[in-house]
mmCIF file of the N, C-alpha and C atoms, coordinates in Angstrom:
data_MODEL
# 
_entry.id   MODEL 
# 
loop_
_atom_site.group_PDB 
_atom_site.id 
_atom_site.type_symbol 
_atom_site.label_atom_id 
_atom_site.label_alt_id 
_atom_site.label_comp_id 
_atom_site.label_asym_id 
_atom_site.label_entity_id 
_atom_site.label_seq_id 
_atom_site.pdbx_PDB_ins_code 
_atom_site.Cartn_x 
_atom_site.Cartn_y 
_atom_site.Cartn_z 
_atom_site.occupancy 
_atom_site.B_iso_or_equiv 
_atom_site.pdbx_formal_charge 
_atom_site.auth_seq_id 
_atom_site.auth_comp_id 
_atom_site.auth_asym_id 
_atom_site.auth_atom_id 
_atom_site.pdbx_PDB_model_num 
ATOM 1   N N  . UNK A 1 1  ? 44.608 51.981 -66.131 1.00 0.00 ? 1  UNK A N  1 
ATOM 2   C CA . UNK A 1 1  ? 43.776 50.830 -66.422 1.00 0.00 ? 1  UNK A CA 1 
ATOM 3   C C  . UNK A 1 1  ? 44.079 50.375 -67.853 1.00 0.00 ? 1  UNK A C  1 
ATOM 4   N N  . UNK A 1 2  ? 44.319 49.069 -67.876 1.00 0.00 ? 2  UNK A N  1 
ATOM 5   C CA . UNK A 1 2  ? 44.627 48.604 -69.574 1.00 0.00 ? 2  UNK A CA 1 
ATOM 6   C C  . UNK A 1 2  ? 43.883 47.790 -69.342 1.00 0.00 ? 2  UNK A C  1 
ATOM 7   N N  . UNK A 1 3  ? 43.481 47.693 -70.922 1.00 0.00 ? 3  UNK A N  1 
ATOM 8   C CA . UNK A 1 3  ? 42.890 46.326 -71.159 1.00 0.00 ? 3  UNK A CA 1 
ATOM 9   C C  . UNK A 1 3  ? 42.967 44.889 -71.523 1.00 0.00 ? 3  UNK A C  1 
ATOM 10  N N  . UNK A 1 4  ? 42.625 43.855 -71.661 1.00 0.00 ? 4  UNK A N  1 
ATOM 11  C CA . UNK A 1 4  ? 43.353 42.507 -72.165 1.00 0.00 ? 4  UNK A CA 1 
ATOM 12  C C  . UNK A 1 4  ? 43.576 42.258 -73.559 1.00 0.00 ? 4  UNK A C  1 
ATOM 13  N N  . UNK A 1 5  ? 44.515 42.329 -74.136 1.00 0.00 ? 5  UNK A N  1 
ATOM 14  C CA . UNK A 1 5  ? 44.406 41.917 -75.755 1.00 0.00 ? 5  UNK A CA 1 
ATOM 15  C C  . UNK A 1 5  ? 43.703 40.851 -75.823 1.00 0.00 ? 5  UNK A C  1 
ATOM 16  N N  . UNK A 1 6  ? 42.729 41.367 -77.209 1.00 0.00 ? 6  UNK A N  1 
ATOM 17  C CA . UNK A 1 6  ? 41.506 39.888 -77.140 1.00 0.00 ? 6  UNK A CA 1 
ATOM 18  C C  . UNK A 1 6  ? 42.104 38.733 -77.537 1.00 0.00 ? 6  UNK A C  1 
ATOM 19  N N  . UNK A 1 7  ? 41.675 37.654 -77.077 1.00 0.00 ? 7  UNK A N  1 
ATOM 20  C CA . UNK A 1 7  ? 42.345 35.955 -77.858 1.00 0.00 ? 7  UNK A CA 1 
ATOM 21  C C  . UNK A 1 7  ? 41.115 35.301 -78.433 1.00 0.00 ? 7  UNK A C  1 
ATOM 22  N N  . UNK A 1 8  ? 41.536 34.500 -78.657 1.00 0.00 ? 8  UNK A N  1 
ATOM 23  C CA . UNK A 1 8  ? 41.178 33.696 -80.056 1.00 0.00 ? 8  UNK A CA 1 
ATOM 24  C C  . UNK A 1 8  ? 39.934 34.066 -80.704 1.00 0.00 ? 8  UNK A C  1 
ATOM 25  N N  . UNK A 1 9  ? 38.900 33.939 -80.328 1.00 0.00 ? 9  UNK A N  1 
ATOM 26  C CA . UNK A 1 9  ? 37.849 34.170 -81.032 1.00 0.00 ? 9  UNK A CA 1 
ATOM 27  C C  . UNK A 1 9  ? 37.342 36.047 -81.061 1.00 0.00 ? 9  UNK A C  1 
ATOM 28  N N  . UNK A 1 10 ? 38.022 36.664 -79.830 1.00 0.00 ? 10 UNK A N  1 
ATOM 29  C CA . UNK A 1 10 ? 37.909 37.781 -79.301 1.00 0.00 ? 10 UNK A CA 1 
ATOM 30  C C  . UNK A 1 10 ? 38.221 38.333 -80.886 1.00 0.00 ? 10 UNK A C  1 
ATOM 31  N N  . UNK A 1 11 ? 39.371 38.166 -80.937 1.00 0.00 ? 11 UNK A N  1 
ATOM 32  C CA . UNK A 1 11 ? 39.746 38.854 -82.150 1.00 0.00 ? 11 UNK A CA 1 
ATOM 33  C C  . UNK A 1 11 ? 38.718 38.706 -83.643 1.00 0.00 ? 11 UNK A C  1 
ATOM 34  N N  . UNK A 1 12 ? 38.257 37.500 -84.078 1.00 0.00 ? 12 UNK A N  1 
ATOM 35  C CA . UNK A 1 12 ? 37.176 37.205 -84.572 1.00 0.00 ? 12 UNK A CA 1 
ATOM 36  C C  . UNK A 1 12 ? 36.126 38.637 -84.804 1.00 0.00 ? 12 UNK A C  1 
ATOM 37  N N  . UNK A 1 13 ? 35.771 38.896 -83.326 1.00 0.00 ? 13 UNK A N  1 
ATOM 38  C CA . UNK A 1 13 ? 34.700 39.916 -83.178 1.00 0.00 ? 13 UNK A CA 1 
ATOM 39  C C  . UNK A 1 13 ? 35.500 41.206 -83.791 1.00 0.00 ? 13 UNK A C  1 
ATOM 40  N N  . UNK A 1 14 ? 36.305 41.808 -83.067 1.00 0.00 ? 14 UNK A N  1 
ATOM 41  C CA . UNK A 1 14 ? 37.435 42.988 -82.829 1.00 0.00 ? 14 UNK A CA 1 
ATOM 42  C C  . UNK A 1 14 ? 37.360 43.250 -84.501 1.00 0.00 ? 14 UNK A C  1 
ATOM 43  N N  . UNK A 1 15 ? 37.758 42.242 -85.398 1.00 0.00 ? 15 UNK A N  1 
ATOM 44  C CA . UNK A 1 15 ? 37.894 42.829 -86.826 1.00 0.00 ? 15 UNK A CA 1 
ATOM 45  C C  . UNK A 1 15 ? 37.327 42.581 -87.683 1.00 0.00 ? 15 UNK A C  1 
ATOM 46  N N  . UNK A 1 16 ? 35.832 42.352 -87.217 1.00 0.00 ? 16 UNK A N  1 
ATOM 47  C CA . UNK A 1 16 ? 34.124 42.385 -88.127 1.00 0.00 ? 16 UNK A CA 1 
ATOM 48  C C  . UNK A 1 16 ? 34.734 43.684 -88.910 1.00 0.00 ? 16 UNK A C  1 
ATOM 49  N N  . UNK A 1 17 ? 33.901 43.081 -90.313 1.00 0.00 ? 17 UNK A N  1 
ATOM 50  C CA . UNK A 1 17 ? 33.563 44.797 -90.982 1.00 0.00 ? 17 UNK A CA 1 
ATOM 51  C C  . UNK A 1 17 ? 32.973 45.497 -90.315 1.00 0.00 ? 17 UNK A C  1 
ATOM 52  N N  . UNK A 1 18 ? 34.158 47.145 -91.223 1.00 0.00 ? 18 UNK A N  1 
ATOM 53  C CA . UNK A 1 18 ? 33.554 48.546 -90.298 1.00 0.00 ? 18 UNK A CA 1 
ATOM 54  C C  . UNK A 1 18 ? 32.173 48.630 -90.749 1.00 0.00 ? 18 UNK A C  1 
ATOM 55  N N  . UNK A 1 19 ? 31.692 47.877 -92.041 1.00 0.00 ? 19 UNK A N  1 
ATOM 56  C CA . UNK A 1 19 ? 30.082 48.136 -92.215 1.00 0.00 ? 19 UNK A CA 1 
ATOM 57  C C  . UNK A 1 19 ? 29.111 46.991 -92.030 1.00 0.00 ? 19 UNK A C  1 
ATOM 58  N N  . UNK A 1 20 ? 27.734 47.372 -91.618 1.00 0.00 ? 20 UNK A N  1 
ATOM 59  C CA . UNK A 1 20 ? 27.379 46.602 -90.940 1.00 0.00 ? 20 UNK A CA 1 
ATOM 60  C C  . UNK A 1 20 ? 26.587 46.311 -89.427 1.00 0.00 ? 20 UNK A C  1 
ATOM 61  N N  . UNK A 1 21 ? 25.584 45.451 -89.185 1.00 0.00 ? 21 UNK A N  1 
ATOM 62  C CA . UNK A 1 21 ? 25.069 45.370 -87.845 1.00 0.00 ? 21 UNK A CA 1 
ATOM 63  C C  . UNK A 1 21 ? 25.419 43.764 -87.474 1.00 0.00 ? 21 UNK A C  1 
ATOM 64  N N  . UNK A 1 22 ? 26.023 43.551 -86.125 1.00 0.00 ? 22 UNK A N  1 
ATOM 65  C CA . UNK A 1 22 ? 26.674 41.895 -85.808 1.00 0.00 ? 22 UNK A CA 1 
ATOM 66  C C  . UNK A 1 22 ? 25.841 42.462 -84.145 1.00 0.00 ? 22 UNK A C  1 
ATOM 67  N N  . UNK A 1 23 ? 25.531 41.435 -83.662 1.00 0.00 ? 23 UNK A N  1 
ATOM 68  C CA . UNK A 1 23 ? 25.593 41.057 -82.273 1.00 0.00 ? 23 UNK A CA 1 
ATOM 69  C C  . UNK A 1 23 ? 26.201 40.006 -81.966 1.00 0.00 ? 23 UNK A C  1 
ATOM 70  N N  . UNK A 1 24 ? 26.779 40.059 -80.957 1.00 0.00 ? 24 UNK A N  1 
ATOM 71  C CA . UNK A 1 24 ? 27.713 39.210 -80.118 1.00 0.00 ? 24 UNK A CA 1 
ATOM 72  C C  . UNK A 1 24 ? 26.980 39.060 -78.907 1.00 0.00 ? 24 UNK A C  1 
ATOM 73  N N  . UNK A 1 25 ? 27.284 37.305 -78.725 1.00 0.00 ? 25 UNK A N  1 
ATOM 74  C CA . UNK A 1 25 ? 26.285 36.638 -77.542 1.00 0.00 ? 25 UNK A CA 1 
ATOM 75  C C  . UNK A 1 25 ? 27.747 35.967 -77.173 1.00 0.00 ? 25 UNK A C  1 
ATOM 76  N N  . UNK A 1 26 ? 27.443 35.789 -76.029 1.00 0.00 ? 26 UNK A N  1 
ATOM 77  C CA . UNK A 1 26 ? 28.581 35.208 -74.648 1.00 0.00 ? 26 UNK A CA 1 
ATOM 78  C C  . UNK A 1 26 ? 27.869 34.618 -73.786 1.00 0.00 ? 26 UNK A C  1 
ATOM 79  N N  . UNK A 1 27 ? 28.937 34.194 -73.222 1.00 0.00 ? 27 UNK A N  1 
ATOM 80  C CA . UNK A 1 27 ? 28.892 33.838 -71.622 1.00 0.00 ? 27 UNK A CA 1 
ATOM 81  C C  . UNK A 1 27 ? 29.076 34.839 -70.975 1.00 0.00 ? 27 UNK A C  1 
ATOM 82  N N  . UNK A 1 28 ? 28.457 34.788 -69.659 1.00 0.00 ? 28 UNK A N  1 
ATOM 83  C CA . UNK A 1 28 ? 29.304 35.940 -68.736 1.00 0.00 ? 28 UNK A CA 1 
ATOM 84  C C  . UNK A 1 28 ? 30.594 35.814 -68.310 1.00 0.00 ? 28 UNK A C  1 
ATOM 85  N N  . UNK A 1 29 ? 31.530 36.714 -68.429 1.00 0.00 ? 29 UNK A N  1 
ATOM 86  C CA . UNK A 1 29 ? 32.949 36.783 -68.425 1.00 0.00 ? 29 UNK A CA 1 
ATOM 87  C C  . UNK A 1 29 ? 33.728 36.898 -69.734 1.00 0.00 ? 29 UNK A C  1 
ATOM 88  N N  . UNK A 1 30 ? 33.060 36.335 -70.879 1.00 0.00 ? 30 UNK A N  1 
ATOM 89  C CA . UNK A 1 30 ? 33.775 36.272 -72.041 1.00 0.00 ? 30 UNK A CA 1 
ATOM 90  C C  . UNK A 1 30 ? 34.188 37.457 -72.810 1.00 0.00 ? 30 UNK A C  1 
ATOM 91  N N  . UNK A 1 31 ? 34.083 38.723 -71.991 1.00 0.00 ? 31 UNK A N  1 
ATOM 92  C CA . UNK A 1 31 ? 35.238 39.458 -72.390 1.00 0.00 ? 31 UNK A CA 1 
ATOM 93  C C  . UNK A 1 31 ? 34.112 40.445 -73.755 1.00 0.00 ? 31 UNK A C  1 
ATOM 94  N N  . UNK A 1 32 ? 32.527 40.530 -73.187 1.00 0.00 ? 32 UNK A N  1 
ATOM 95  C CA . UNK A 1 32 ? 31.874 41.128 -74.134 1.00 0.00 ? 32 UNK A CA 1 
ATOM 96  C C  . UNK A 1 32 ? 31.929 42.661 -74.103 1.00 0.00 ? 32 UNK A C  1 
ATOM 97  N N  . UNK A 1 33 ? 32.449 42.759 -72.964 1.00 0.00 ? 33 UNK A N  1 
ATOM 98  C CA . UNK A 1 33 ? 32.155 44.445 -72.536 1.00 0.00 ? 33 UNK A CA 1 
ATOM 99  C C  . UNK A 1 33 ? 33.428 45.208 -72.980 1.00 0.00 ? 33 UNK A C  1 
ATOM 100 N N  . UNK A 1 34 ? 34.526 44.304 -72.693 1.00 0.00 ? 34 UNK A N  1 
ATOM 101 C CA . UNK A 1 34 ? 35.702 44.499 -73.214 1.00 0.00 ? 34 UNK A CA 1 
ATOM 102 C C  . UNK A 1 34 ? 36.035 44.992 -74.701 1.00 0.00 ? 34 UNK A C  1 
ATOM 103 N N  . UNK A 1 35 ? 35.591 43.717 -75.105 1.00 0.00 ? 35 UNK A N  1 
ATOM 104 C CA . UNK A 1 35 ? 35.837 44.118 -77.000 1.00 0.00 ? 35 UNK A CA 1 
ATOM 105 C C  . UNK A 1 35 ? 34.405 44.738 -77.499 1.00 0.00 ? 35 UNK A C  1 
ATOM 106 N N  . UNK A 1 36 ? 33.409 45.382 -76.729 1.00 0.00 ? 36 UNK A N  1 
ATOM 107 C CA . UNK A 1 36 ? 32.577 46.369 -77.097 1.00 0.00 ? 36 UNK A CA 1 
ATOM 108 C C  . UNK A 1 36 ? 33.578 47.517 -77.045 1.00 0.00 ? 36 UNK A C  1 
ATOM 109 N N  . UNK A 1 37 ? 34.359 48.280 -76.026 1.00 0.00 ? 37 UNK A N  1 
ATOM 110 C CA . UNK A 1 37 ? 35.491 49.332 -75.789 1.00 0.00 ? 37 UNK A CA 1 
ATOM 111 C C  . UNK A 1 37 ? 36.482 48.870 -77.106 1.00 0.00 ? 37 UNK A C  1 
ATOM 112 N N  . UNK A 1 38 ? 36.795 47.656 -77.420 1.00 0.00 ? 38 UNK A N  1 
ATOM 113 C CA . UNK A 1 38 ? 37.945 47.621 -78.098 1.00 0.00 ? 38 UNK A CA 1 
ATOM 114 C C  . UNK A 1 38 ? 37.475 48.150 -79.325 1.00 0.00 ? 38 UNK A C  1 
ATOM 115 N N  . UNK A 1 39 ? 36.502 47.778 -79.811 1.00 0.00 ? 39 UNK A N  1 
ATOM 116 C CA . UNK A 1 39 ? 35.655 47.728 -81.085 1.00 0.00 ? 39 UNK A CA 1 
ATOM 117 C C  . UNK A 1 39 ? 35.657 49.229 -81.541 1.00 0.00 ? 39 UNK A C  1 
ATOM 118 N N  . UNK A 1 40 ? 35.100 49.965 -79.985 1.00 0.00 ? 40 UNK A N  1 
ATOM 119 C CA . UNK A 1 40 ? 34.746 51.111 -80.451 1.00 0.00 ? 40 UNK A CA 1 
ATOM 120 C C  . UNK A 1 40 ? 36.142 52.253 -80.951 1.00 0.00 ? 40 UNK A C  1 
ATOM 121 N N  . UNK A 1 41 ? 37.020 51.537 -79.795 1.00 0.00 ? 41 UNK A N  1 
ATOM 122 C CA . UNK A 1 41 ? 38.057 52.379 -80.218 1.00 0.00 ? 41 UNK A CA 1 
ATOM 123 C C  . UNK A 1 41 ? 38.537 51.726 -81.869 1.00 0.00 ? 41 UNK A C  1 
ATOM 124 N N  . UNK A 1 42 ? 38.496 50.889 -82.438 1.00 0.00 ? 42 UNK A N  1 
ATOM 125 C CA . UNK A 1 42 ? 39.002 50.458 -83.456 1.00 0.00 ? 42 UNK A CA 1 
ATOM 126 C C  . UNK A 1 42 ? 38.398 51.201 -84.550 1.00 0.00 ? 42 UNK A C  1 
ATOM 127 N N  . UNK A 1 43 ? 37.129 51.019 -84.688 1.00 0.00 ? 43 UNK A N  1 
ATOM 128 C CA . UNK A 1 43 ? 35.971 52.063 -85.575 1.00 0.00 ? 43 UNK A CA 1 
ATOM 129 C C  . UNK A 1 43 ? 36.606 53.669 -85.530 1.00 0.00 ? 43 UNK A C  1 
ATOM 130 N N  . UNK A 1 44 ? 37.009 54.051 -84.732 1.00 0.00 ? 44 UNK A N  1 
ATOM 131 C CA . UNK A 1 44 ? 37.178 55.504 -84.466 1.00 0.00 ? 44 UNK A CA 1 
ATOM 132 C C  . UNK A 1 44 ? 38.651 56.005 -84.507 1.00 0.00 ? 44 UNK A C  1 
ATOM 133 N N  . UNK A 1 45 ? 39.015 55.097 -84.927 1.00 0.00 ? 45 UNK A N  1 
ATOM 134 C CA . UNK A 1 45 ? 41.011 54.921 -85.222 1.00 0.00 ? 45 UNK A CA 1 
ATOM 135 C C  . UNK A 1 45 ? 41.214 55.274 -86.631 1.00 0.00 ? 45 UNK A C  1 
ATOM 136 N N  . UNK A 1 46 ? 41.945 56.384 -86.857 1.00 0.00 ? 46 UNK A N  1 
ATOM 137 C CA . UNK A 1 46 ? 42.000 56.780 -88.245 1.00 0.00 ? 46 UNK A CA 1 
ATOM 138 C C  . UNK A 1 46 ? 42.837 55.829 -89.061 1.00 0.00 ? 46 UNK A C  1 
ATOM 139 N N  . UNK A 1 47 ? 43.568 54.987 -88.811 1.00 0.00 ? 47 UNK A N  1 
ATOM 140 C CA . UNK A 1 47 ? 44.444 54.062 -89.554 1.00 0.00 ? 47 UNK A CA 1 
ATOM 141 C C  . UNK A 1 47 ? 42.958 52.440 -90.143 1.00 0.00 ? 47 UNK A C  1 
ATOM 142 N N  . UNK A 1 48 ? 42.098 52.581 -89.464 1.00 0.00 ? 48 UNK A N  1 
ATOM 143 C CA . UNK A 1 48 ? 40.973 51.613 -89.684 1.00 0.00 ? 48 UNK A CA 1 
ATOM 144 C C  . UNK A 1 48 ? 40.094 52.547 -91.119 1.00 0.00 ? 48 UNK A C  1 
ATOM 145 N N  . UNK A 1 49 ? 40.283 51.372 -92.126 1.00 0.00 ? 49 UNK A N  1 
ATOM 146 C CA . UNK A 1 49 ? 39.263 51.861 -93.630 1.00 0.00 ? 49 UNK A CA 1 
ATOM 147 C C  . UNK A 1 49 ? 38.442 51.692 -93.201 1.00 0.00 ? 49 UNK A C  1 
ATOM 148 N N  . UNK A 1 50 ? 37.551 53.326 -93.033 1.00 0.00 ? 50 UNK A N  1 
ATOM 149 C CA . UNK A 1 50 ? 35.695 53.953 -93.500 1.00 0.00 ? 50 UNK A CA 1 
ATOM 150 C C  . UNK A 1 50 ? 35.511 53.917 -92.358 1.00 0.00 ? 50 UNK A C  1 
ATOM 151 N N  . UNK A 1 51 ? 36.861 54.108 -91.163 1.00 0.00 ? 51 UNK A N  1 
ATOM 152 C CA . UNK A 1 51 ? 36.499 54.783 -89.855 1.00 0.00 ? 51 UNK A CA 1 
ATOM 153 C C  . UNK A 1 51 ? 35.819 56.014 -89.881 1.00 0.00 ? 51 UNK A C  1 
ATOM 154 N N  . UNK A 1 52 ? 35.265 56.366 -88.621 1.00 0.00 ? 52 UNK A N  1 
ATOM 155 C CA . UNK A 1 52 ? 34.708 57.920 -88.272 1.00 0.00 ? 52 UNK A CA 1 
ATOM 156 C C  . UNK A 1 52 ? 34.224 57.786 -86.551 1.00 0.00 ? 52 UNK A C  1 
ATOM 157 N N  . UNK A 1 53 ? 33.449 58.960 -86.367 1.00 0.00 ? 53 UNK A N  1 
ATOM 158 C CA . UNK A 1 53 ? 33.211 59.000 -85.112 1.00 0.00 ? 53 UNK A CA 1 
ATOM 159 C C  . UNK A 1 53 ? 32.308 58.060 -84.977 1.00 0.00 ? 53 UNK A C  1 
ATOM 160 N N  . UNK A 1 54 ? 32.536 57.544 -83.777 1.00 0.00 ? 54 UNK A N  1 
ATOM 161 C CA . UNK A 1 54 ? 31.927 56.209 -82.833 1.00 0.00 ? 54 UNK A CA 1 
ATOM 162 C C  . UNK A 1 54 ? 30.827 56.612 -81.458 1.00 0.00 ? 54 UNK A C  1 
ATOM 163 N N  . UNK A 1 55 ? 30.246 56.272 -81.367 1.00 0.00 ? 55 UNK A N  1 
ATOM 164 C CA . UNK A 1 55 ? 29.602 56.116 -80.070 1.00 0.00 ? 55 UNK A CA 1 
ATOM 165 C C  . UNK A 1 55 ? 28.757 55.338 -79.726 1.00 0.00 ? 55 UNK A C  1 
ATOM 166 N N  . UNK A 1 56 ? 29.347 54.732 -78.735 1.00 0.00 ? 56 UNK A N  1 
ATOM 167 C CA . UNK A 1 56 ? 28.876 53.634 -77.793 1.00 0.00 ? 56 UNK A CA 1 
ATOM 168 C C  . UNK A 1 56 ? 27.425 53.840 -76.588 1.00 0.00 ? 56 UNK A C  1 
ATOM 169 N N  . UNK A 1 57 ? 27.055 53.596 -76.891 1.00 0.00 ? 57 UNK A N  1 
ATOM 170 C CA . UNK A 1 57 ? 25.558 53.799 -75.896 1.00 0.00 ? 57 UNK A CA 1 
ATOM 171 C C  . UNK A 1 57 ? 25.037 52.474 -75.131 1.00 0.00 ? 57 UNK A C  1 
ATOM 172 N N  . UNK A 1 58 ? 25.342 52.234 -74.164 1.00 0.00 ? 58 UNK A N  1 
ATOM 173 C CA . UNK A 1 58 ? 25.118 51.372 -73.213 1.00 0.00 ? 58 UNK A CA 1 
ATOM 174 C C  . UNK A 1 58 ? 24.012 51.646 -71.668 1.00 0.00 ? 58 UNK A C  1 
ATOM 175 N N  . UNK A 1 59 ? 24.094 50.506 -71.172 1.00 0.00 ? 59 UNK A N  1 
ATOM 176 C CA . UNK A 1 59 ? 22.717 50.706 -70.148 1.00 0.00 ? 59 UNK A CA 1 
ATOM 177 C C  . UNK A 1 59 ? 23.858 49.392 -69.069 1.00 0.00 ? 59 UNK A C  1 
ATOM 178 N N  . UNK A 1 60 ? 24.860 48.921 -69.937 1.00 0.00 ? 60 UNK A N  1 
ATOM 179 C CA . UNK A 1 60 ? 25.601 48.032 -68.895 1.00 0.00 ? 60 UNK A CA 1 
ATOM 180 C C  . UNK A 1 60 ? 26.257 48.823 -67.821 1.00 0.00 ? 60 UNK A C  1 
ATOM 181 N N  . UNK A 1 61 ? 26.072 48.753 -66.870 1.00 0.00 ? 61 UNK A N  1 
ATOM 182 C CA . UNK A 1 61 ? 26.437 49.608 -65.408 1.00 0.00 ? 61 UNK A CA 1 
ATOM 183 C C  . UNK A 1 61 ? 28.267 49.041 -65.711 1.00 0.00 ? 61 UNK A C  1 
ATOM 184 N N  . UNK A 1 62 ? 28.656 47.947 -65.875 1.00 0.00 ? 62 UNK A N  1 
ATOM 185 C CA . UNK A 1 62 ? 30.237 47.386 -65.708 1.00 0.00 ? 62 UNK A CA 1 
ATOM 186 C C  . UNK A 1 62 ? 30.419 48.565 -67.092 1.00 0.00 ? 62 UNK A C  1 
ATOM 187 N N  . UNK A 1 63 ? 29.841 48.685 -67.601 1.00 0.00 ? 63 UNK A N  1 
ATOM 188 C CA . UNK A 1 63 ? 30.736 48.852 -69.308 1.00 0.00 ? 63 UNK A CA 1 
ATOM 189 C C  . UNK A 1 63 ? 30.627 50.735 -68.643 1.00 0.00 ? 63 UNK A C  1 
ATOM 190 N N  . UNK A 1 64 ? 30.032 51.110 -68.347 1.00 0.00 ? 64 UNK A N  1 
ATOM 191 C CA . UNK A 1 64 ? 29.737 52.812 -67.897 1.00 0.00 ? 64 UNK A CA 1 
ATOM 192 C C  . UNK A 1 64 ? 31.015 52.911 -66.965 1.00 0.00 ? 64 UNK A C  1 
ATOM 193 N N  . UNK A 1 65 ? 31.298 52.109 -65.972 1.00 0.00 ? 65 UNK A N  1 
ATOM 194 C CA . UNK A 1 65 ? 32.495 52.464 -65.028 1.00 0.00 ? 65 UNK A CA 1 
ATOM 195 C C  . UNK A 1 65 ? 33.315 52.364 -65.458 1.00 0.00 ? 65 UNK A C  1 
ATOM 196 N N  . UNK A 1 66 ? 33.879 51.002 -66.862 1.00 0.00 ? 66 UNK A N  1 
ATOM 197 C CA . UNK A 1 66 ? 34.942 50.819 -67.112 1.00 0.00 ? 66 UNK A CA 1 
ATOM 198 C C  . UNK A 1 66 ? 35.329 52.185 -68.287 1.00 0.00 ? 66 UNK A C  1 
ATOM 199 N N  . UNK A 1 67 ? 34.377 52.731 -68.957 1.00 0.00 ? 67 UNK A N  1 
ATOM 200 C CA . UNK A 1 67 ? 34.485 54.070 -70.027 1.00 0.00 ? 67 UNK A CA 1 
ATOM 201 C C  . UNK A 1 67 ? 34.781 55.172 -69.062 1.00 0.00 ? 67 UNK A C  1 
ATOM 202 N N  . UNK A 1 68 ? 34.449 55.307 -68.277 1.00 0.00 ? 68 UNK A N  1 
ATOM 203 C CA . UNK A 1 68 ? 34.791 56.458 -67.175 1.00 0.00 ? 68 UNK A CA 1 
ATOM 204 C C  . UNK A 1 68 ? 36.286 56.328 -66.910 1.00 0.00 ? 68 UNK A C  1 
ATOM 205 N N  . UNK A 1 69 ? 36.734 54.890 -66.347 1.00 0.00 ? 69 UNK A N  1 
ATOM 206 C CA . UNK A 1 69 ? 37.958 54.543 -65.994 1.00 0.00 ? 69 UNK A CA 1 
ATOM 207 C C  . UNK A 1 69 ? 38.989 55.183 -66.794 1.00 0.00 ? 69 UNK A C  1 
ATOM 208 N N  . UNK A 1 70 ? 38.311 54.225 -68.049 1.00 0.00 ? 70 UNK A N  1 
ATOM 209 C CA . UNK A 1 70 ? 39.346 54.768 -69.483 1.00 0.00 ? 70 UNK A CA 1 
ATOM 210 C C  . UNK A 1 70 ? 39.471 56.372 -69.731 1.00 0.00 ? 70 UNK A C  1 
ATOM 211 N N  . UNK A 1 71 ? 38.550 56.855 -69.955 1.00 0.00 ? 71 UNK A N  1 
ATOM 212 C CA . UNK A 1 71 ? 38.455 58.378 -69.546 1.00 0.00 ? 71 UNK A CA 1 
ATOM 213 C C  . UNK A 1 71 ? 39.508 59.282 -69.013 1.00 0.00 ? 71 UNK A C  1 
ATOM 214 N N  . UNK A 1 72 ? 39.075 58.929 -67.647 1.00 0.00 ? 72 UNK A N  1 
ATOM 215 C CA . UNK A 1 72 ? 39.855 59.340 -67.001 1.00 0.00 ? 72 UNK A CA 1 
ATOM 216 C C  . UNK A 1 72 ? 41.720 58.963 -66.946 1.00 0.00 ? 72 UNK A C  1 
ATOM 217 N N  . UNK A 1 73 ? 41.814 57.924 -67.121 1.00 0.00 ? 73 UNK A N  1 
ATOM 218 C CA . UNK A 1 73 ? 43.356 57.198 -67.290 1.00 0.00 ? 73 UNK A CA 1 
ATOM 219 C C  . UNK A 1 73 ? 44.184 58.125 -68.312 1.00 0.00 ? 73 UNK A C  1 
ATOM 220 N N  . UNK A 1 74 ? 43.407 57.813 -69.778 1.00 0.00 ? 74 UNK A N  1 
ATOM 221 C CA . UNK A 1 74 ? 43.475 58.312 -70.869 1.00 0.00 ? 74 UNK A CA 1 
ATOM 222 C C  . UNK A 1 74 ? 43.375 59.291 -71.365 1.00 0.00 ? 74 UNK A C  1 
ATOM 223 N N  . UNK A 1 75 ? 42.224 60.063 -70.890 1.00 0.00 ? 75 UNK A N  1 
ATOM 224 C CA . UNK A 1 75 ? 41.890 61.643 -71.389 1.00 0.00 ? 75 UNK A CA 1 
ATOM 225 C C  . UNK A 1 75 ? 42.100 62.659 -70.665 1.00 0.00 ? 75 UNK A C  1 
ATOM 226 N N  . UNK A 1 76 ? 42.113 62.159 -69.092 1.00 0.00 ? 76 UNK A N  1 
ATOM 227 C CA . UNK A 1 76 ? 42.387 63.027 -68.285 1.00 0.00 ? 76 UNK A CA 1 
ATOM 228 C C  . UNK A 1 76 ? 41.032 63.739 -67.783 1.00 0.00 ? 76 UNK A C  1 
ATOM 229 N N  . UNK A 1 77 ? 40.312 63.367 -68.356 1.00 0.00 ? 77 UNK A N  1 
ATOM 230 C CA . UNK A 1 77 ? 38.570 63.814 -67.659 1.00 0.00 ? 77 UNK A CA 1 
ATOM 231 C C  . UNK A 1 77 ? 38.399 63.117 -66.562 1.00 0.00 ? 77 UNK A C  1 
# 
């Protein structure tokens, strides 16, 4: 499972400061659940300044299957 490299504004979100509280409002489809995963992996990427451990806590049922997906693809869990 891969994901979509974000476009235009996607990216916008993707490289908010690591410090900080932002919410992001969409449309449905606009790719929020997506660059929530991208985000998190970015925060938790040692090459990203005043990274550290990340965790994502969600109640979105799409965003829970697609972290499992990744998971599993990726980690092998």
């Amino acid at each position: 499972m891969a994901l979509p490299a974000p476009i235009g504004r996607q990216r916008d979100v993707l490289y908010l400061p690591t410090k900080g509280r932002f919410v992001v409002l969409g449309m449905a489809g606009s790719g929020k659940t997506t660059l929530a995963i991208l985000r998190s992996a970015f925060l938790a990427d040692p090459r990203t300044s005043g990274m550290g451990p990340t965790l994502l806590v969600t109640v979105n049922r799409a965003l829970v299957y697609a972290l499992e997906k990744l998971s599993r693809a990726f980690l092998g869990i």
